[in-house]
Backbone as a printed PyTorch tensor [residue, N CA C, xyz], in Angstrom:
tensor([[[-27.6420,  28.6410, -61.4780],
         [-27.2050,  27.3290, -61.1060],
         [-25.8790,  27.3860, -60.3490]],

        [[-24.8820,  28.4890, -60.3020],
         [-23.5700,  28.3720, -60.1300],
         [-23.8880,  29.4970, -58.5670]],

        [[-25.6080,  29.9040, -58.4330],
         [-25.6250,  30.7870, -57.4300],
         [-25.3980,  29.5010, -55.7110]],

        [[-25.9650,  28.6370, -55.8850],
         [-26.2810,  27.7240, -54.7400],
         [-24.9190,  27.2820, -54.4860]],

        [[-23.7850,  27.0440, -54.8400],
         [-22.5650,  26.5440, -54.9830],
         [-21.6980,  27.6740, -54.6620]],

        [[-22.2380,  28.9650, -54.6190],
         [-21.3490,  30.2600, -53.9070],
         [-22.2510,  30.1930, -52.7620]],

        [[-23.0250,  29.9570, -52.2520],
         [-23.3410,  30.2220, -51.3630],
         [-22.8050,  29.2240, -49.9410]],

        [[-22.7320,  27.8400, -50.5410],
         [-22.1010,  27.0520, -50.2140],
         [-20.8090,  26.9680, -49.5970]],

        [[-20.4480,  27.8880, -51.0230],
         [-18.7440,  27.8920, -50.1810],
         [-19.0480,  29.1790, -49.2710]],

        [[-19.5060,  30.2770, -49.3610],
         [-19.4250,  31.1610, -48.2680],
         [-19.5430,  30.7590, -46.8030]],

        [[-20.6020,  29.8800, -46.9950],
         [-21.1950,  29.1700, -45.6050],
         [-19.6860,  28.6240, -44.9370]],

        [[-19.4820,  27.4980, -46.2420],
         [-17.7960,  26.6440, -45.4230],
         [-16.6840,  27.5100, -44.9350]],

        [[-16.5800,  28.5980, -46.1110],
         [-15.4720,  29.9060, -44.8380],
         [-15.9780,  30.3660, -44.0280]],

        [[-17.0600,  30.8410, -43.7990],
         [-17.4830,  31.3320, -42.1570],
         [-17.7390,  30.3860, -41.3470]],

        [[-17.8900,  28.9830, -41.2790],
         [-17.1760,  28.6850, -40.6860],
         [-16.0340,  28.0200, -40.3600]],

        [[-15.2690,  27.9700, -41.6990],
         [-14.0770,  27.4040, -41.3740],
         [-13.1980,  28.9110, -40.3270]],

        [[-13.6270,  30.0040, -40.6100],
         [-12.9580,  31.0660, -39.9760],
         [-13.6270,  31.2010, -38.4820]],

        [[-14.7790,  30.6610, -37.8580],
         [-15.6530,  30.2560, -37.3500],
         [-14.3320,  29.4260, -36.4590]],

        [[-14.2780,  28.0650, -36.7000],
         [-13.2640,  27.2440, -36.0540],
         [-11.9720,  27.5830, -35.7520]],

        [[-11.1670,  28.5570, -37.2560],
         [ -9.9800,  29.1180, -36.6940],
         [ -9.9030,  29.9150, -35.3440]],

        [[-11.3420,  30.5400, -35.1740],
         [-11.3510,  31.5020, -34.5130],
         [-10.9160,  30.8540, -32.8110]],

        [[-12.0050,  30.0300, -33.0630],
         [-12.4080,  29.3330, -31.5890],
         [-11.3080,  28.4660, -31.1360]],

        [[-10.7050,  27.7620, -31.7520],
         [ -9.2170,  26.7880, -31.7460],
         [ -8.2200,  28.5430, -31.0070]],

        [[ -8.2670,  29.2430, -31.6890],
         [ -6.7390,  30.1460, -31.5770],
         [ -7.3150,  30.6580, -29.8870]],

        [[ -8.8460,  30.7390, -29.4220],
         [ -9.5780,  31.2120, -28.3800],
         [ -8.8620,  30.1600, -27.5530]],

        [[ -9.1680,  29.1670, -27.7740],
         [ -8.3650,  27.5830, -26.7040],
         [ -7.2900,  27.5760, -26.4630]],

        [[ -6.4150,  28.3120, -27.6120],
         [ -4.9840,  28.1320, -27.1230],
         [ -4.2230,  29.1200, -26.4150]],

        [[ -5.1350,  30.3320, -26.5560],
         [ -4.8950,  31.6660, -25.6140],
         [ -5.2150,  31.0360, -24.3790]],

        [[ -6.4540,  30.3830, -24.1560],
         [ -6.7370,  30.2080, -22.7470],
         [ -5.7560,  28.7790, -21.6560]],

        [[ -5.5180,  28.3820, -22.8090],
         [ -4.5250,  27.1120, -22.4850],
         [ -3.3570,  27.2220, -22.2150]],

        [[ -2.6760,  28.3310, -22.5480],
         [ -1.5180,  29.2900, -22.8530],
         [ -1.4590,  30.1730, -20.9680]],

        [[ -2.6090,  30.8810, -21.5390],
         [ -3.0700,  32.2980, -20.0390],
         [ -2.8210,  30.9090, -18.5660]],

        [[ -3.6490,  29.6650, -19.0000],
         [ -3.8700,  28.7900, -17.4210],
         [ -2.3430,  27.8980, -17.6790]],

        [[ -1.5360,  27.6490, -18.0160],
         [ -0.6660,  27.2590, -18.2030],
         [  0.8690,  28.3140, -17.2600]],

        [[  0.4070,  29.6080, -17.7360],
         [  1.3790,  30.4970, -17.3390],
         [  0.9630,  30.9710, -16.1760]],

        [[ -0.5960,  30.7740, -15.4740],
         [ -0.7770,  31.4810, -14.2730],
         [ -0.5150,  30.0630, -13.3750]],

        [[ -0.7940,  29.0530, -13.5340],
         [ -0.1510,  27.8690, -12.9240],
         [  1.4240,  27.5340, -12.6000]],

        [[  1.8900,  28.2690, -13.7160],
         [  3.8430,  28.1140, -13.1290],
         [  4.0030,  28.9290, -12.5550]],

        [[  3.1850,  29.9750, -12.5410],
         [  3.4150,  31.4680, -11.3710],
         [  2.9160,  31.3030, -10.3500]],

        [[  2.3140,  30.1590,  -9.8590],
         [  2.2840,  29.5960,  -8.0470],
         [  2.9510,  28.8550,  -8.2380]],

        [[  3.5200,  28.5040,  -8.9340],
         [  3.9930,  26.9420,  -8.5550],
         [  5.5200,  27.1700,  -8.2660]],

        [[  6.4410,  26.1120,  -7.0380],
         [  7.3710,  26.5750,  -6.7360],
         [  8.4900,  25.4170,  -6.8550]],

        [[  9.3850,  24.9370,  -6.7500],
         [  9.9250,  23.7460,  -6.5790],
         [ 10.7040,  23.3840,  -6.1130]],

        [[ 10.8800,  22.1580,  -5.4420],
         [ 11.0850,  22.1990,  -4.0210],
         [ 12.3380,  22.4540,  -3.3830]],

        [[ 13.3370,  22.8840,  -4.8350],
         [ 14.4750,  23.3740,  -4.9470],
         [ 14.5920,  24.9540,  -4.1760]],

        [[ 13.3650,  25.5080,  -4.3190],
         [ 13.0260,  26.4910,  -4.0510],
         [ 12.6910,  26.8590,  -2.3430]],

        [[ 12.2010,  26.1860,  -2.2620],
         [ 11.3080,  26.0900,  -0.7110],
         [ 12.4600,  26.3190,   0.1210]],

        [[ 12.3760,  27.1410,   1.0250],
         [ 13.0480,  27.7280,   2.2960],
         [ 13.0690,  26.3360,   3.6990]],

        [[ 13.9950,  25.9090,   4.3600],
         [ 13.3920,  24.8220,   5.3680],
         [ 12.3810,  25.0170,   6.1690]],

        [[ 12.2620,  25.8880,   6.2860],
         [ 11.2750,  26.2620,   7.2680],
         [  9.7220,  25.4820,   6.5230]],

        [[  9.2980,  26.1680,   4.8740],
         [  8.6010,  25.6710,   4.2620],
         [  8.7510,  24.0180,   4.0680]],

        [[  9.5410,  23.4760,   3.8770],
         [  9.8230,  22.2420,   3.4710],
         [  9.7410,  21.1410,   4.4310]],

        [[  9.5900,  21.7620,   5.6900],
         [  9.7170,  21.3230,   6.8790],
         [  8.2270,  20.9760,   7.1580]],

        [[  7.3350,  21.8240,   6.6030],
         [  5.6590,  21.9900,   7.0150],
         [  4.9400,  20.9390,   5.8740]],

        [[  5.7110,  20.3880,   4.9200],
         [  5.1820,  19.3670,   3.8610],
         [  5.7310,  18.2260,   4.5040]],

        [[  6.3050,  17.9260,   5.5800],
         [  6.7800,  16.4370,   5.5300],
         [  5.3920,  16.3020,   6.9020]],

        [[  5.2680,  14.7990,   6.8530],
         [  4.4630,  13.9870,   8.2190],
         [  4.9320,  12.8060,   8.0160]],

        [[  5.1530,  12.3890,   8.9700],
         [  5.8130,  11.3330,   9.4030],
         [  4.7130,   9.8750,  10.2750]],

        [[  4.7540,   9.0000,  10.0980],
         [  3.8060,   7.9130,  10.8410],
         [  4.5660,   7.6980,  11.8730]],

        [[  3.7510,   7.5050,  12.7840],
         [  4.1570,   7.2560,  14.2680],
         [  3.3300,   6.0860,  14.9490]],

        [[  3.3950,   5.1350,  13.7710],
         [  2.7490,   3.8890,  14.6380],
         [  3.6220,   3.3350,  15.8800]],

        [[  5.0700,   3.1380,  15.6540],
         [  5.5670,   2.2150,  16.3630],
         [  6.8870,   3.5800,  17.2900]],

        [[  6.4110,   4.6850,  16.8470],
         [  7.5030,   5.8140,  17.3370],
         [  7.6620,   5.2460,  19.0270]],

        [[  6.6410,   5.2050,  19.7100],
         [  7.0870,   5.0930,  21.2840],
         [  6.7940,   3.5190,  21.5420]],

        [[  7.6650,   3.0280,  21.6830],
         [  8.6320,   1.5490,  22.3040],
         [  8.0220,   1.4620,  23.6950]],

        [[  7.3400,   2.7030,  24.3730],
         [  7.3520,   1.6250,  25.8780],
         [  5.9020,   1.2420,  25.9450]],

        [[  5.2680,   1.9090,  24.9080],
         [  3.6640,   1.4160,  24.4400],
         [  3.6140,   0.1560,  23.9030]],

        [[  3.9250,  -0.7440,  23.7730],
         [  4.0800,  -1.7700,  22.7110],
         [  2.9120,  -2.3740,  22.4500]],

        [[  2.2700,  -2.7170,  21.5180],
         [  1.0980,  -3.6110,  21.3820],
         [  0.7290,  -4.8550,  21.6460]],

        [[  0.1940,  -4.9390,  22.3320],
         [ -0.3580,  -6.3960,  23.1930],
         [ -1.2470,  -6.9690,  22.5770]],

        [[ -2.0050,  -8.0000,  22.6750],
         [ -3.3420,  -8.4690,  22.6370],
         [ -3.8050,  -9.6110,  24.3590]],

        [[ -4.8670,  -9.5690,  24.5860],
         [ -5.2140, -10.1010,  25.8360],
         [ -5.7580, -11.0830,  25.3550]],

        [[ -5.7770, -12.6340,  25.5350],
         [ -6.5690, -13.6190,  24.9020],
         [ -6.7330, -14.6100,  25.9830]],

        [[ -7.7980, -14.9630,  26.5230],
         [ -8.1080, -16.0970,  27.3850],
         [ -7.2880, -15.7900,  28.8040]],

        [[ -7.0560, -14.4130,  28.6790],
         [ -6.0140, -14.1330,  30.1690],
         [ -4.6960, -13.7940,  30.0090]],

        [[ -4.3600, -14.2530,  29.0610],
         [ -3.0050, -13.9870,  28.9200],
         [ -2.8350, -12.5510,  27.9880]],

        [[ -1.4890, -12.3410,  27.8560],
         [ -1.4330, -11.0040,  27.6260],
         [ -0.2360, -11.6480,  26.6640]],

        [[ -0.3170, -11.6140,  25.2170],
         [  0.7620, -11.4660,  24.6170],
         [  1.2820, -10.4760,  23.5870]],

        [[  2.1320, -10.3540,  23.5640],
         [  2.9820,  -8.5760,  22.9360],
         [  3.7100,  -9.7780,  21.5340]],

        [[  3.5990,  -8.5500,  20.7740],
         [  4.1200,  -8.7460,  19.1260],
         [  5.7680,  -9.2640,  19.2490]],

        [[  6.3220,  -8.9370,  20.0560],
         [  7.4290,  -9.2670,  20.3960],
         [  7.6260, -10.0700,  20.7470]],

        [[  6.8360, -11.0940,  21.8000],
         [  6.4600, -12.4260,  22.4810],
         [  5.9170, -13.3630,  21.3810]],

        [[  5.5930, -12.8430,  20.4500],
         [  5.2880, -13.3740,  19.3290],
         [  6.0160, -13.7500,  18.2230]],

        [[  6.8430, -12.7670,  18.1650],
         [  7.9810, -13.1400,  17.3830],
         [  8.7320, -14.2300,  17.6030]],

        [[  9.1750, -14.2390,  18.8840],
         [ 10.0650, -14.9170,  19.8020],
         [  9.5120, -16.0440,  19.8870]],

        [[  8.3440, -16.4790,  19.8420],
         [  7.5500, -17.8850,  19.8230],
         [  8.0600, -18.3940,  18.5900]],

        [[  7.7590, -17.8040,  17.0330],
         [  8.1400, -18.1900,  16.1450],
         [  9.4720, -17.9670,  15.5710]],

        [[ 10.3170, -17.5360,  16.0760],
         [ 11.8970, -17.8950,  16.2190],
         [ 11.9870, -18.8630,  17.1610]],

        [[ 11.1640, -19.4640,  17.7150],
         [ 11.7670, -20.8450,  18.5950],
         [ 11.5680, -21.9760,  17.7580]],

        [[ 11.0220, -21.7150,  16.9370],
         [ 10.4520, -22.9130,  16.3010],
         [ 11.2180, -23.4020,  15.1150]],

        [[ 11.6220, -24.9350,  14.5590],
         [ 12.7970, -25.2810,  14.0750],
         [ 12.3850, -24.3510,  12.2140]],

        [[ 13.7070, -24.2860,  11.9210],
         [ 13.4020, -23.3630,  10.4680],
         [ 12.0810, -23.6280,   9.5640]],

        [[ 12.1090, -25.3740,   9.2640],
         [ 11.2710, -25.6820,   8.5730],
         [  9.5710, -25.6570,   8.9870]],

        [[  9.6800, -25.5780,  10.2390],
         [  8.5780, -25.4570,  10.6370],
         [  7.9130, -23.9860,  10.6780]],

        [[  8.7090, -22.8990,  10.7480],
         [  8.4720, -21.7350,  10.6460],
         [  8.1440, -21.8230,   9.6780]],

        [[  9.0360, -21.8990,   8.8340],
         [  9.1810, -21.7480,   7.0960],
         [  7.9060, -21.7790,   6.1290]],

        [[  6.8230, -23.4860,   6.7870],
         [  5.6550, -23.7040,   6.6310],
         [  4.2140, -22.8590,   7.1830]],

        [[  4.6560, -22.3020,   8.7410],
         [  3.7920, -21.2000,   9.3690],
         [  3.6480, -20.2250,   8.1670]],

        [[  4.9420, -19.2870,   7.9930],
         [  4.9710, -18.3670,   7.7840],
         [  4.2140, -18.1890,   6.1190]],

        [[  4.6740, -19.6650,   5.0660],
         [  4.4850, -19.4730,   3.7530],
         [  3.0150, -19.3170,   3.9230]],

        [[  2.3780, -20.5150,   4.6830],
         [  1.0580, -20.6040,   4.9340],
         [  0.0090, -19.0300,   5.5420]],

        [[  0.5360, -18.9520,   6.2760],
         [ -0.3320, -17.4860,   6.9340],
         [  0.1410, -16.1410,   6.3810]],

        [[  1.3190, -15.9260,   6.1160],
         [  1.7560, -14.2390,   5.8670],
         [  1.7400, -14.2500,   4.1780]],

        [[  2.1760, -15.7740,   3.5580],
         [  2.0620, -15.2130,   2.2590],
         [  0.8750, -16.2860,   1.0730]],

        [[ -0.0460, -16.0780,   2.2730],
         [ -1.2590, -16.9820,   2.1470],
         [ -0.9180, -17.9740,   0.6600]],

        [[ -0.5740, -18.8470,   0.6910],
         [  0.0920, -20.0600,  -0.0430],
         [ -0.5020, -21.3720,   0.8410]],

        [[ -1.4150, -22.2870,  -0.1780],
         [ -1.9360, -23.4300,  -0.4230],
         [ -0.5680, -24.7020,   0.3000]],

        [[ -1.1880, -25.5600,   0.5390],
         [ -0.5290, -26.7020,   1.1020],
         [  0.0560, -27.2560,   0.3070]],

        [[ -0.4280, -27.2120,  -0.5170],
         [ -0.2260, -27.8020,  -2.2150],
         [  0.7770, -27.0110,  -2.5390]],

        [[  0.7460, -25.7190,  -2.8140],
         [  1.7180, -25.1130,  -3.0630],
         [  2.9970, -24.5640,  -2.3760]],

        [[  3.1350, -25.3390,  -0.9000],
         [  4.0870, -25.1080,  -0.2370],
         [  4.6330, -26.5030,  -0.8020]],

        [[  4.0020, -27.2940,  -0.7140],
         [  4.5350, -28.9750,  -0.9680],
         [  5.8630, -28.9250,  -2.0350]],

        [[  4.9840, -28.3690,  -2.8250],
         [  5.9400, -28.2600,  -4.5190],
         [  6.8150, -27.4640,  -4.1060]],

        [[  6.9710, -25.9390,  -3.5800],
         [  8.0340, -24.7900,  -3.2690],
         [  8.8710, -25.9610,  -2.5320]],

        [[  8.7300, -26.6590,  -1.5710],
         [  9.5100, -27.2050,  -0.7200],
         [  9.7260, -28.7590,  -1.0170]],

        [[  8.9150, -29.7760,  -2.0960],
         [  9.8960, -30.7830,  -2.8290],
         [  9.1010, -31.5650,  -1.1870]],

        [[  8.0670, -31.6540,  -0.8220],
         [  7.8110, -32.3290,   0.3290],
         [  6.4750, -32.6220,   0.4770]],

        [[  6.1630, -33.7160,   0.5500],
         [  4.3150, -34.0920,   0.3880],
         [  3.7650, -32.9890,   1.1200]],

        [[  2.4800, -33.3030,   0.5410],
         [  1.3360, -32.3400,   1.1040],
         [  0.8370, -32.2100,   2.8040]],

        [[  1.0200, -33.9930,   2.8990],
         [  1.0220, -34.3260,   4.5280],
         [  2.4500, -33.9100,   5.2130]],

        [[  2.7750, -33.8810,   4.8930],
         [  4.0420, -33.4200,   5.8420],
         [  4.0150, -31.4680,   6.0220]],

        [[  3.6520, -31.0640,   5.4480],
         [  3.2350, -29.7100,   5.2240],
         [  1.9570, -29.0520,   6.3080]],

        [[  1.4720, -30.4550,   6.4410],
         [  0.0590, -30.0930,   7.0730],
         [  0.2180, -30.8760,   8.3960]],

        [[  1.1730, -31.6000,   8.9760],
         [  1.7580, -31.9160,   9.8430],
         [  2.3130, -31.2130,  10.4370]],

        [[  3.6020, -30.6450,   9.6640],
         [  4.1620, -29.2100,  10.2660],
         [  4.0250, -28.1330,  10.5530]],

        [[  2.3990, -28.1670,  10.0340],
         [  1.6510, -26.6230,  10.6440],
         [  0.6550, -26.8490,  11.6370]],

        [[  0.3000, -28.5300,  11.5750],
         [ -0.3690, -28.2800,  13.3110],
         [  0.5670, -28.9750,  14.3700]],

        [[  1.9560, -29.6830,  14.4560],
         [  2.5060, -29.3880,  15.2610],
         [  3.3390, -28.1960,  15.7130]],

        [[  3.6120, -27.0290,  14.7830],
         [  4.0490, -25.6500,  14.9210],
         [  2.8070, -25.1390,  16.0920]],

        [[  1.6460, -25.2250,  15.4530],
         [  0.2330, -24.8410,  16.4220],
         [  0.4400, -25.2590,  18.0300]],

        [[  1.0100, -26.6540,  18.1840],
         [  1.3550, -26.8440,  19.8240],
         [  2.3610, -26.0860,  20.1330]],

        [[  3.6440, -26.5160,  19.7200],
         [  4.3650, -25.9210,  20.0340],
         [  4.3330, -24.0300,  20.3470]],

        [[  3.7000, -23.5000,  19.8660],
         [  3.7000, -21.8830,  19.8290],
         [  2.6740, -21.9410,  20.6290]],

        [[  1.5550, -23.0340,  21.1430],
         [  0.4380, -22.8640,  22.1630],
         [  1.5320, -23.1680,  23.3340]],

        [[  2.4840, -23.9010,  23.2850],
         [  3.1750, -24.3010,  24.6160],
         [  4.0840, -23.0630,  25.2770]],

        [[  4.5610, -22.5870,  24.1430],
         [  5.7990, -21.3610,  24.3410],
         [  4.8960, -20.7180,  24.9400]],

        [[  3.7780, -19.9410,  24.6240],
         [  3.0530, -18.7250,  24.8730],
         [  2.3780, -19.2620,  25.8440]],

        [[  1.8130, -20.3970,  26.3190],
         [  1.3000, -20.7080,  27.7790],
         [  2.0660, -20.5540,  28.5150]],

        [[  3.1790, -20.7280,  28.7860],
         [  4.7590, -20.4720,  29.6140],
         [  4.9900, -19.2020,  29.7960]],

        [[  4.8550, -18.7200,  28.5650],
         [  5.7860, -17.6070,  28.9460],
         [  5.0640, -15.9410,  28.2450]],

        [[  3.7460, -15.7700,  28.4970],
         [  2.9750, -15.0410,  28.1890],
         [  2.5940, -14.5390,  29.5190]],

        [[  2.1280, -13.2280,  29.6730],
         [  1.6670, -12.5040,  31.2000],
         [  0.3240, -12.7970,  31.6060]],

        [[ -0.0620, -12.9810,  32.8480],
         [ -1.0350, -13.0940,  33.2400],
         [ -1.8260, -12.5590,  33.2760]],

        [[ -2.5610, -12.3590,  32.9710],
         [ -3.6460, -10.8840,  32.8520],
         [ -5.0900, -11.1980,  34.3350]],

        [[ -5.2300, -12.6170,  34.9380],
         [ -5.9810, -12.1940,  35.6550],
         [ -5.7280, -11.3230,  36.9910]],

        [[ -4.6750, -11.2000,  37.1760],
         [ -3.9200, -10.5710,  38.4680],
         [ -5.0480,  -8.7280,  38.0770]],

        [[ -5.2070,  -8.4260,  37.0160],
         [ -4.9030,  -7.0810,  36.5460],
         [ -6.7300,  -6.5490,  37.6110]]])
């Protein structure tokens, strides 16, 4: 009766020695990839300029100035810059409403309240901004049918 109950426990030490085994196997190997990983690895304290020089890239969207970006629309030719300049002509508050409205996509409603000013007046000031920036840029935008 006391034979089934040794056998039992024999079973649970082989493999509890079973698991020691395999755990101490994981931590050798966790250990070995741990130490062959800091032995490439360098930091950047380290790096020569020459090396340090070959990790940087740089964006060059706007690097050359005499390229400037245009768009051609109905003939005319207007540049991001011509664009700007349209909406710096325009009185603060009226920008103010362009800009909340389109760049930081914000509700009429929610310009109203930011700005303490009905909803119609909000929506007034963004389609007379609309003439006005159609008037600037009819004036003073390039011709493109000449091209």
């Amino acid at each position: 009766m006391n034979e089934p109950n040794r056998t039992q426990w024999q079973i649970r030490c082989a493999f509890n020695g079973f698991c020691k085994q395999a755990l101490k196997r994981k931590a050798m190997n966790a250990h070995r990839d741990t130490k062959r990983q800091q032995s490439r690895e360098v930091t950047f304290s380290d790096l020569s300029p020459l090396e340090e020089s070959q990790l940087v890239t740089y964006d060059r969207y706007f690097a050359d100035d005499e390229a400037e970006q245009s768009f051609i629309i109905a003939g005319k030719e207007i540049t991001a810059k011509l664009l700007a300049e349209a909406l710096r002509s325009l009185p603060e508050e009226k920008r103010e409403t362009i800009l909340l409205y389109y760049f930081f996509d914000m509700s009429e409603t929610e310009i109203s309240r930011l700005c303490n000013i009905p909803r119609t007046t909000v929506k007034y000031r963004r389609n007379s901004s609309f003439e006005l920036l159609k008037r600037y840029l009819e004036e003073r935008a390039y011709d493109c049918t000449d091209w």
